[in-house]
N, C-alpha and C positions, 0 to 999 in steps of 0.2 A: 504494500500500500504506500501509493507517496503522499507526500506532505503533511509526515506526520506531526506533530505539536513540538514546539523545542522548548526542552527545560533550562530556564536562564536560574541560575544563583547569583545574585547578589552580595557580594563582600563576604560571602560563608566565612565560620571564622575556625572551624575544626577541620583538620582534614578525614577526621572518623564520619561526621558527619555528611561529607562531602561522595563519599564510600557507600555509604549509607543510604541517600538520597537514590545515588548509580544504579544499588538493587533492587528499588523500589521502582526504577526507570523501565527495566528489564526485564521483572517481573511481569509487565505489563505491555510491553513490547515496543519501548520506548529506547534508543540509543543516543539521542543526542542530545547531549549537556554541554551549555557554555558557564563560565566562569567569570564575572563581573569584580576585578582587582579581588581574589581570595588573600584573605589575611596572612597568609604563612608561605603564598606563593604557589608553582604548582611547576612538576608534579609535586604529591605532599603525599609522602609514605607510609603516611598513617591512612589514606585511602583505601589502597587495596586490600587489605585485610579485612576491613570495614564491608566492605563490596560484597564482599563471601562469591565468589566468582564471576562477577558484571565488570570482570577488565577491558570487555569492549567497549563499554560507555566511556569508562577516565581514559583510556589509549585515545580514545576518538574528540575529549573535549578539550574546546576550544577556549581561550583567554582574552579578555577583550578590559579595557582600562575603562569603558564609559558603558552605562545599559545602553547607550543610545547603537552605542559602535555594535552590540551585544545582538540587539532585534533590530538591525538597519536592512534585511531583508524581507522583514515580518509583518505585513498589513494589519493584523489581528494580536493586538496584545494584551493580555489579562494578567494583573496583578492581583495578588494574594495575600490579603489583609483581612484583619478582622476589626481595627482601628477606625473610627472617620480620619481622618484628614484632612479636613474640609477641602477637599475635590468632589466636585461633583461629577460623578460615573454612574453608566449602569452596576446597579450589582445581581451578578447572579450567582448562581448554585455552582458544584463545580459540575454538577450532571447538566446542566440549562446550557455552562460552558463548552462543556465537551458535545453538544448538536451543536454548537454552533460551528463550531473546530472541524466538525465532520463534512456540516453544509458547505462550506467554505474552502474543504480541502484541494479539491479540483483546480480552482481558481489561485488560488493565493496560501501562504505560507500564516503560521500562528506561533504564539511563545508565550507560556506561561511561565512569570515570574514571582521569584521567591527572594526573600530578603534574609539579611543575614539574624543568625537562631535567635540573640540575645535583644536585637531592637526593631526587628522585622522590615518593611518596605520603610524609605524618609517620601515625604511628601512631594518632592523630586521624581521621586522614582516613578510611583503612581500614577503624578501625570503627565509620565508616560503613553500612559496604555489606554487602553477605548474603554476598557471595562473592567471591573475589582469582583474578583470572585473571593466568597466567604461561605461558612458554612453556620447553620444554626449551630451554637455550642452553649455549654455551661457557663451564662453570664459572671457568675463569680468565677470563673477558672477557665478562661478562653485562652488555653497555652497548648497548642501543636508543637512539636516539636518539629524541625525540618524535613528528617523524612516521614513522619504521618502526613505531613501536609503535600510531601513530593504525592505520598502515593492515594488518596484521596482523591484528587485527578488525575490519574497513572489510570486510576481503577475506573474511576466513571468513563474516560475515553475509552477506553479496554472493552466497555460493552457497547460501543458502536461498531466495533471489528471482528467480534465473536464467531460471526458468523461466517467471514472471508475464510475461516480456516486457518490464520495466526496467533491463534489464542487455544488452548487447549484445555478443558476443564478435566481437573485429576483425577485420574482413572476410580473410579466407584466400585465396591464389591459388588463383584458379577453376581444377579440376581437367578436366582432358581425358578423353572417353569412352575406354574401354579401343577399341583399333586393332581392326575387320573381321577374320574368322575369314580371309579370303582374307588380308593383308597377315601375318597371324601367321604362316601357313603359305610364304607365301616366305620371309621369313625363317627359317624352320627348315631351308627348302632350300637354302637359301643356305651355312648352315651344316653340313649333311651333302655339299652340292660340294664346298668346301673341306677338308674332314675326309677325303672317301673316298680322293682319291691319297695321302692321306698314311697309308694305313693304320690310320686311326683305328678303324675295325669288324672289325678284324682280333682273331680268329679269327671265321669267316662261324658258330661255332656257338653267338657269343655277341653277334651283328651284331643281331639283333632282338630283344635284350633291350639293347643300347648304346642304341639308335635311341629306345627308349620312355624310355630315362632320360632321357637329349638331350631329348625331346619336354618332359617333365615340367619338365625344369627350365626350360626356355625359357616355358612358360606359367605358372607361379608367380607373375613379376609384376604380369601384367596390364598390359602394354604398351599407352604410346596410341599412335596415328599417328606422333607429332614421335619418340616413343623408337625405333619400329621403325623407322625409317626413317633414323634416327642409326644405329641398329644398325649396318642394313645399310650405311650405307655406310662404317662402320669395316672389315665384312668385304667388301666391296670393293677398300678401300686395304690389306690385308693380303693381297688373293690379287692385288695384280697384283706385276707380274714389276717387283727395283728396276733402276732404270735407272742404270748407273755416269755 
């Protein structure tokens, strides 16, 4: 897929962080990171290790001394604040963000930007960008750490591409055919043995509306093999006799 979103950092001030952010890029199938004057320089050693193997992203990212020089190819830029600023922007979601990123991919390029961890975007930066994405948070405790906030939109873009086949969702344990109409049905007999000496269908004039209930609920789940057969032998071990 081209023109996918560029993640711009801001003055980042950790290179763990920096690492960090990468995996969260990658995860999501995002590879390109630029670097807005990082505090310690780059490359910065303490990336990689961070990264847990997203070395494509820090090999491939770029260093630029101004945002401006950062998103100079970028029609579409959204910053990432939870602050006013007194700029007045749209603000949206990062998911409202990421359709727009996708509408627009065709045509023209997008960058989402992140500020560094400790004082987030300056007011500068901001207005920069067409639009400020933020997300509903805990008013008293609105603190993202850098890469939550890398992957928060990593992840809402991620479900516009799902589909192209670049995105893979992790393998699920393989699910069992639902069990043979024969095995469903001992087991229900199973279950109307045990129940008749005990009076269970008693009154006989409401024994054949008992019996369809019983049925109904026992075929609800759609029982494989390994379940029915666990079943039955729970009501096996409940109808024999205990031995003192």
């Amino acid at each position: 897929m081209t023109n996918k979103p560029v993640i711009v950092l801001v003055r980042p001030q950790l290179g763990e962080n920096i690492g960090k952010a990468a995996r969260a890029m990658l995860n999501f199938g995002l590879t390109e990171m630029r670097l807005v004057s990082p505090r310690d320089g780059w490359p910065n050693p303490s990336a990689g290790p961070a990264a847990s193997g997203a070395d494509v992203v820090l090999e491939q990212a770029q260093v630029f001394e101004s945002l401006a020089e950062a998103v100079h190819d970028c029609a579409h830029v959204y910053a990432t604040t939870v602050r006013k600023r007194g700029v007045t922007k749209p603000v949206l979601t990062p998911e409202e963000a990421s359709r727009e990123i996708h509408t627009n991919a065709a045509q023209s390029r997008s960058a989402i930007v992140f500020g560094p961890e400790r004082s987030g975007l300056e007011t500068d930066d901001v207005a920069l960008a067409r639009a400020i994405i933020t997300v509903p948070i805990n008013p008293e405790f609105a603190s993202l750490n850098l890469a939550q906030a890398v992957i928060l939109c990593a992840y809402e873009w991620s479900k516009g591409v799902g589909r192209a086949g670049e995105l893979a969702q992790p393998t699920q344990e393989e699910l069992l055919p639902p069990a043979p109409q024969d095995e469903l049905e001992g087991m229900i007999g199973h279950f109307e043995a045990l129940l008749e000496p005990k009076g269970y269908f008693f009154p006989e004039s409401r024994a054949a509306a008992t019996h369809r209930t019983l049925r109904s609920m026992l075929t609800k789940p759609q029982w494989n093999h390994l379940e029915v057969r666990t079943m039955r032998g729970i009501l096996s071990a409940l109808g024999r006799e205990r031995r003192d």
